[in-house]
N, C-alpha and C positions, 0 to 999 in steps of 0.2 A: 448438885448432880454427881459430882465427885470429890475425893478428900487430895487432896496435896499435902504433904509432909511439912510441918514448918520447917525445918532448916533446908528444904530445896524452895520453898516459898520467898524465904529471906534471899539466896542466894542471886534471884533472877526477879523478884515481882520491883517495879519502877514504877512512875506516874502513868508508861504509855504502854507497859507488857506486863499480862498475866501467865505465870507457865501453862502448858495443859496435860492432865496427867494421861499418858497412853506407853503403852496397849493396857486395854481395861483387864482387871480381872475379871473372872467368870462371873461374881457375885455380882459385880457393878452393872447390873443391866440397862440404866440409864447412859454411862459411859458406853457402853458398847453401842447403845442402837446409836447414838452422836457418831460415833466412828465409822460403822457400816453406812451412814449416808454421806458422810465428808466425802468428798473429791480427793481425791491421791494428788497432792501438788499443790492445793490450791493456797494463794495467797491471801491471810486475813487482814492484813493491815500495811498501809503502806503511810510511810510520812516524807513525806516532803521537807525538806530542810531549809533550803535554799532556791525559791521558783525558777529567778533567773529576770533576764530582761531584753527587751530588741527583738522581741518572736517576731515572726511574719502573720498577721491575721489580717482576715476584712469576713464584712457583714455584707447583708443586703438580700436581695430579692430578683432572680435572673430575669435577665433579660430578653426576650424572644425565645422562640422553642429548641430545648436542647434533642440532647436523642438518648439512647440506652444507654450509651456509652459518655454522652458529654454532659457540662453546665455552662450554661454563658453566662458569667460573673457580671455585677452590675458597673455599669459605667455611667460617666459622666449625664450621660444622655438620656438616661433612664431619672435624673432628678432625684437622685439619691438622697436618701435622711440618712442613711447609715457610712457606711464604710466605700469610696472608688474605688476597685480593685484596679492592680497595679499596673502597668502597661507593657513590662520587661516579660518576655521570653523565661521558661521555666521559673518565676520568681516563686510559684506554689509547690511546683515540683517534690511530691514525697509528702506536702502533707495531709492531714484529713479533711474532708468535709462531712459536714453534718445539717442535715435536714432538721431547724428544729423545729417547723411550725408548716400547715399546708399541706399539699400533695406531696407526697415520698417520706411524711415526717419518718423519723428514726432512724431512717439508713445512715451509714457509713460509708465513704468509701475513700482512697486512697487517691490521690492529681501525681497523675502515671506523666503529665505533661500536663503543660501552660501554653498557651499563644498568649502573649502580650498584645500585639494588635490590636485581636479580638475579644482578647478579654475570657478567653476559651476553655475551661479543666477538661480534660479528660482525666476518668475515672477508671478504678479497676477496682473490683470486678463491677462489672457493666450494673446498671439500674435496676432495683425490679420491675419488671415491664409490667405487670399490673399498677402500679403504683410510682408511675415517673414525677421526680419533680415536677411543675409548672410556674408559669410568671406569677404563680397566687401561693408560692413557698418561701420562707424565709431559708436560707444555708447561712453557716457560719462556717468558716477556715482556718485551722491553727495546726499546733503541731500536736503530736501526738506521742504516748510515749509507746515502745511496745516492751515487751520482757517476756524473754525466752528461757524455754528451762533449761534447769542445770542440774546438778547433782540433787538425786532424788525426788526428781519428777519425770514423769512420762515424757520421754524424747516429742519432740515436737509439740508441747504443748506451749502456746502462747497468751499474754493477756494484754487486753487495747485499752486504752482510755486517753479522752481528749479530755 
């Protein structure tokens, strides 16, 4: 698509980075139209070095009807195959959940709070009301990371992944 210089090739190409040559010249018309559709910002590769360990997760399948705005996390009582969620007071607090299977599958959303008692997320921003969770969905809950721009990306651009 495009030629890169060997000696700026040697200087940066590794096992895990390839450089890329821009701003295209006028001739490179394959370079350019690659450029005019890129995203201003946008991140191609991210590696993980070090995961970590001790995250807070759980699985399962709610329990009774949440609302727009809630999930009732599975408990005890529900005869769980998967994951009890925990019983502590904000224990989820901040992190994601994700619908992977079921009604609401693919949303996202943020546990703005926890009831431990009840075993209770509140979410933000609220459910799509078309498309609410139900007792016939699997969520999963972990952390998540987010990354905010910084020099040379559009002010307020973010990206999510759990």
């Amino acid at each position: 698509m495009f030629e890169v210089e060997q000696a700026d090739v040697l200087k940066y190409l590794t096992k895990d980075w390839i450089p890329a040559n821009t701003p295209a010249k006028a001739n490179q018309t394959e370079q350019l139209a690659v450029e005019g559709a890129a995203v201003d910002g946008s991140l191609d590769f991210i590696k993980v070095i070090q995961g970590g360990t001790g995250y807070r997760f759980t699985t399962g399948k709610p329990v009774g009807g949440g609302t727009d705005s809630t999930l009732p996390l599975q408990n005890a009582a529900a005869g769980s195959t998967t994951f009890v969620a925990e019983p502590t007071d904000d224990f989820y607090n901040t992190l994601s959940v994700y619908i992977t299977s079921g009604p609401g599958y693919g949303q996202f959303r943020t546990i703005s709070d926890y009831d431990g008692a009840t075993r209770t997320a509140t979410v933000t921003p609220d459910w799509d009301s078309n498309n609410l969770p139900t007792t016939d969905c699997v969520y999963m809950v972990a952390p998540s990371v987010s990354i905010d721009g910084t020099a040379g990306w559009v002010a307020g651009d973010k990206g999510r992944w759990t």
